[in-house]
Structures are given as C-alpha cells and as structure tokens.
C-alpha positions as CSV (number, residue, x, y, z in Angstrom):
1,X,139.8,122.4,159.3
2,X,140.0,123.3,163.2
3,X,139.2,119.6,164.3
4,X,139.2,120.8,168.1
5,X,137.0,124.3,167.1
6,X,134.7,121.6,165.7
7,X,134.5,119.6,168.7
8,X,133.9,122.2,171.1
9,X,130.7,123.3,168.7
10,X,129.3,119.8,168.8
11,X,129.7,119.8,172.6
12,X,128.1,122.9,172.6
13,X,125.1,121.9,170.6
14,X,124.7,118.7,173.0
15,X,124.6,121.3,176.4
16,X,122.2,123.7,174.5
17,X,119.5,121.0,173.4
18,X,120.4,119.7,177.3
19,X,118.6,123.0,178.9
20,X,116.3,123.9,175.6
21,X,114.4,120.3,175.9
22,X,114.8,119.8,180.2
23,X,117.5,117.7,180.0
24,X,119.8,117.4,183.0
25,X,123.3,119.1,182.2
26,X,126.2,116.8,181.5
27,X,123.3,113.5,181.1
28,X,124.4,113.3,177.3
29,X,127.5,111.6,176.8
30,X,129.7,112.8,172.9
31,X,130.9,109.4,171.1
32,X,133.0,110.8,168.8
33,X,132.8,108.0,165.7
34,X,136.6,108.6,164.3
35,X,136.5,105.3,161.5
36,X,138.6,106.4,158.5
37,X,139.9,109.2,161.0
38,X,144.3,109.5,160.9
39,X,146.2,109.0,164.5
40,X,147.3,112.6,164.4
41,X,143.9,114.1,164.4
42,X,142.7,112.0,166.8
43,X,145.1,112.6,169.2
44,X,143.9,116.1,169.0
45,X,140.5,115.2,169.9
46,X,142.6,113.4,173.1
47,X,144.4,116.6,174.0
48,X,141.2,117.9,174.0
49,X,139.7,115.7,176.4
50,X,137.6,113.7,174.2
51,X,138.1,110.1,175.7
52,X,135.5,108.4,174.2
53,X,136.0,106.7,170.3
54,X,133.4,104.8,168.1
55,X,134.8,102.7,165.6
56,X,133.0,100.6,162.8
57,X,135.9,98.8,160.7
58,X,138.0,96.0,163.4
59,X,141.3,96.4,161.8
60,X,141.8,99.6,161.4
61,X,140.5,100.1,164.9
62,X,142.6,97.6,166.6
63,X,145.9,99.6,165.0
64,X,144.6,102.7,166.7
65,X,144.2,101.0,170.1
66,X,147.6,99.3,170.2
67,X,149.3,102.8,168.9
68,X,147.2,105.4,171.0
69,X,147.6,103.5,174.1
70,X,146.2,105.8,176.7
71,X,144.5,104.3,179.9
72,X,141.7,106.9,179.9
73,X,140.2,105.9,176.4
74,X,137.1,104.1,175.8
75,X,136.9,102.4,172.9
76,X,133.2,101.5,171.2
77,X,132.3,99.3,168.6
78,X,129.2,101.2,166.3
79,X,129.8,99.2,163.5
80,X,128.0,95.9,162.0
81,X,129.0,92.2,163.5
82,X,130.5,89.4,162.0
83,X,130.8,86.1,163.8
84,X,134.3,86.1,162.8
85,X,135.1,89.4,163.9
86,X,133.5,88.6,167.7
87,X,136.8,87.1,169.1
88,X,138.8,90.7,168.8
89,X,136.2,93.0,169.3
90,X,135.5,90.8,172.8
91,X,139.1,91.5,174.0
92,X,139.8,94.8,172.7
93,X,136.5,97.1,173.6
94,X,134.4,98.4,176.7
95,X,131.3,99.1,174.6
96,X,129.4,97.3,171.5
97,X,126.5,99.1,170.5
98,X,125.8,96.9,167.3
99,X,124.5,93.9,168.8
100,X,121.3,92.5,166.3
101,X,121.7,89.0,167.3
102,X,121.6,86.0,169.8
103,X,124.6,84.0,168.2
104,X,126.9,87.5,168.1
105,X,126.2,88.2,171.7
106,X,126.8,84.2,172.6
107,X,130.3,84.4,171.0
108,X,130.7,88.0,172.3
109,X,130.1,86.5,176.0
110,X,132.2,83.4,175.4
111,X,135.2,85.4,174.1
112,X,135.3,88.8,176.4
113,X,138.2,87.3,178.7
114,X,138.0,87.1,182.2
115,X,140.2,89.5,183.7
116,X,138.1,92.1,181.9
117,X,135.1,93.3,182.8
118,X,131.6,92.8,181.0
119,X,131.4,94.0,177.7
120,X,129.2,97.0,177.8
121,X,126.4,96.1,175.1
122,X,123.5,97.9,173.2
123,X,121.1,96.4,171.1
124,X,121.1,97.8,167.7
125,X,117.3,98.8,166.5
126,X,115.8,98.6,163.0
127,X,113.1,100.8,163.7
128,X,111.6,101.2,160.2
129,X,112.6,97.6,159.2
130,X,114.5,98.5,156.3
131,X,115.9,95.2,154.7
132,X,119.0,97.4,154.2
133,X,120.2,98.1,157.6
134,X,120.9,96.0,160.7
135,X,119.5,95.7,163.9
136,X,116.6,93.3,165.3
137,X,113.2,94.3,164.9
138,X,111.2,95.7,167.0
139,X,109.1,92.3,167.5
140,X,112.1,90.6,168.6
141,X,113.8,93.0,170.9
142,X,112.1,91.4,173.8
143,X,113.6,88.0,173.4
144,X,116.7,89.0,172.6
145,X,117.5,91.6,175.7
146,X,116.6,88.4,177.6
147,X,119.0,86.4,175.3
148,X,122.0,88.9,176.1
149,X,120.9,89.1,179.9
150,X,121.9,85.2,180.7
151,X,125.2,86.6,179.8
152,X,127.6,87.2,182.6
153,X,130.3,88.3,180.2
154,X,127.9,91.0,178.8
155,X,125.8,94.0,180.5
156,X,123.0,94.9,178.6
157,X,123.0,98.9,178.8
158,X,120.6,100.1,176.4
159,X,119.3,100.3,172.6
160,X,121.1,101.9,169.6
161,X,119.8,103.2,166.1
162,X,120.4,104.6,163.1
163,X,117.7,105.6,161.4
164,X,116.4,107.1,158.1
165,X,117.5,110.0,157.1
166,X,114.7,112.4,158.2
167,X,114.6,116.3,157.2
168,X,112.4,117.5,159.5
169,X,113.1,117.8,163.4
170,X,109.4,116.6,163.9
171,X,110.0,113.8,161.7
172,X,113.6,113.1,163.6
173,X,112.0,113.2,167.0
174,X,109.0,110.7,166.3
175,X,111.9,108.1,165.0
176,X,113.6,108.6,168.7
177,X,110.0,108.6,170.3
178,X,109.9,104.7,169.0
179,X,113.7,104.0,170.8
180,X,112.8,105.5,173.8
181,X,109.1,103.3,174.1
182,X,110.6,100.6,173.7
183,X,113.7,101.2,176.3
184,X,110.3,102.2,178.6
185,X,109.0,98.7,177.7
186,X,111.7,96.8,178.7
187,X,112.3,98.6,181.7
188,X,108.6,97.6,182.6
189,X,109.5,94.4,182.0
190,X,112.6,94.3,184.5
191,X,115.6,95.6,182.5
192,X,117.7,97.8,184.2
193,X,118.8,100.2,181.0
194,X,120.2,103.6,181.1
195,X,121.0,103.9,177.7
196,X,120.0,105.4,174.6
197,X,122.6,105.7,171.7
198,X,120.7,107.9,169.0
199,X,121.2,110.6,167.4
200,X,124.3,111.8,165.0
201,X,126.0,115.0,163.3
202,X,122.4,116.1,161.6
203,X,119.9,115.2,164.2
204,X,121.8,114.9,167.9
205,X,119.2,117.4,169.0
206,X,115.9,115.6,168.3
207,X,117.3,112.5,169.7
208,X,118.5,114.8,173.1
209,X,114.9,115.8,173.0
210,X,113.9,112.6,172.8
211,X,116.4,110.9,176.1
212,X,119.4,110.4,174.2
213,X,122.5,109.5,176.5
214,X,125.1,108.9,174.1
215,X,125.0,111.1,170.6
216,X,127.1,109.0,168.0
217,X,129.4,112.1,165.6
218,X,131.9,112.2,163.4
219,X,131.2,114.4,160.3
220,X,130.2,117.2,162.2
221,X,134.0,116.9,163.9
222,X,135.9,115.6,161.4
223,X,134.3,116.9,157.8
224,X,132.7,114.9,155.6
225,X,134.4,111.0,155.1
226,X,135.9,110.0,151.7
C-alpha cells in the first residue's frame, strides 16, 4: 500500500469538490486521523507534508508526540473525553474537536497551561441523537458554546460530527446541511466560528459541498483499521 499515492488522491478529491461545489481553493483543511497508525508510516505522511494528525486513543497518541517531535505538527484530539483523560490532552494538543460537555471543557480550560496558547476547541454534534454516539444535542448547543466561551484557556472554533452512515450523496449532504444551520445560528447569535469539521474517507465531498473546513481521513490513507 502507497500510503503517500493515497494521500495525494484524498488531497485531490478535497481540491476537486473545492471548484465542483464553489468552494474557495485551499479553504478545506486534510486532518489526517492516524489512531492505530505505526511511527514509520506516519512519518511518511510528514515527508509528505502532511502536518496535521487526528488522534482518538491518549496513550498511544502521547507516544507519537514525544517520539515524532517535529515543531511543525499539529496535533488534534477527534476522539471521545474522559474527565480523567482532560489533564494530558490540555497540555499535549492545539485542537479538540470532541468537546460534548460543560465539565470536559471546565477541566480542559483549568488544565491547558499557561505558556500555551488556547486550546483550539469544536463542539462535537449528535445530529440524529443517537444514544450511541457522543456529542451535545442539538437543543443544547446554544448553552454550551456560551459555556466554553467564558473560557480564556479555550477558543471555541467551530462544530464537529460524525454522523450516520449515509449511502446516498443527497442523504450525506442534508446531514451536513443541519451542521452548517446551526454554525449559521450561532454566528447570528455572536459567535465568531470558522469551523466545520465534517466529513470523512466516504463522504468528504458532501460535507465540502456543504462548508466543510476540516475533512477528518484515515481509511482512505491508511487502508482499512484492524
């Protein structure tokens, strides 16, 4: 498997679905999820110029950042919370697109030390309320963007979601229509947002279509996982 043939068709398909649904070139960002991924293939992705990582599992995350110590990555956290888990992921990433609750971004703010930066948060979306995923509801976004925003140890970015798995592109795009109205609601509200992180390996071009800024991949780079 050409890891780095793979790569360069994903960015491909994210420039393509730029100009084919109006979107401005380069305004889609490649996270490139790499959990369960080896250090030697991702340092291929590096060579390659892919800079920016996803991660859902803390530990074997924080090995990869201590061992591919390079100043240009940006590490992301895409996975689910636990309180326990806050302290590390506070002090070891630039991005958390998994946030669902008001005590994970309280201990997220309270831990991110202060010679970093904010920590760069989404809010993770439950569009179709599924009991088995995680995110905050679409009912309680509102209170909780206001939650995160009395943060100073946090910048609330945008909204994140996963959602069903959808054959159709129709289908796809009217899940990413919900994201998008909702980002537009808050915005009309006050909140500065910019970002949408939607969209993976089998739908990134729905979600483009549908104002996508960060497109969330891994099996479409890496193969299918174990």
């Amino acid at each position: 498997m050409n890891i780095v043939a793979n790569l360069n068709t994903v960015r491909q398909r994210i420039r393509q679905a730029e100009a084919k649904f109006h979107r401005q070139e380069g305004s889609v960002s490649l996270l490139a999820v790499s959990k369960t991924i080896g250090i030697p293939l991702i340092q291929k992705l590096i060579d390659a110029g892919q800079y920016d990582l996803g991660e859902n599992y803390l530990q074997e995350a924080l090995r990869k950042i201590e061992i591919l110590n390079v100043p240009k990555l940006t590490w992301h956290f895409v996975g689910p919370i636990q309180s326990n888990k806050t302290r590390l992921i506070a002090q070891h990433f630039t991005w958390v697109h998994s946030v669902s609750k008001p005590i994970i971004a309280e201990f997220l703010h309270n831990f991110r030390p202060n010679h970093l930066p904010p920590l760069e948060v989404c809010i993770q979306v439950n569009l179709s309320n599924s009991p088995n995923k995680s995110g905050v509801t679409l009912e309680g976004l509102l209170t909780l963007a206001k939650t995160i925003c009395q943060y100073e140890n946090l910048k609330l970015r945008g909204l994140m979601t996963i959602p069903e798995p959808i054959l159709s592109f129709d289908e796809q795009r009217a899940e990413f229509k919900k994201l998008r109205q909702a980002k537009e609601s808050l915005q009309k509200e006050g909140f500065e947002l910019d970002t949408l992180s939607m969209g993976m390996s089998h739908d990134l071009e729905a979600a483009i279509a549908e104002g996508a800024t960060i497109v969330r991949v891994g099996t479409a780079i890496f193969g299918p996982r174990n």
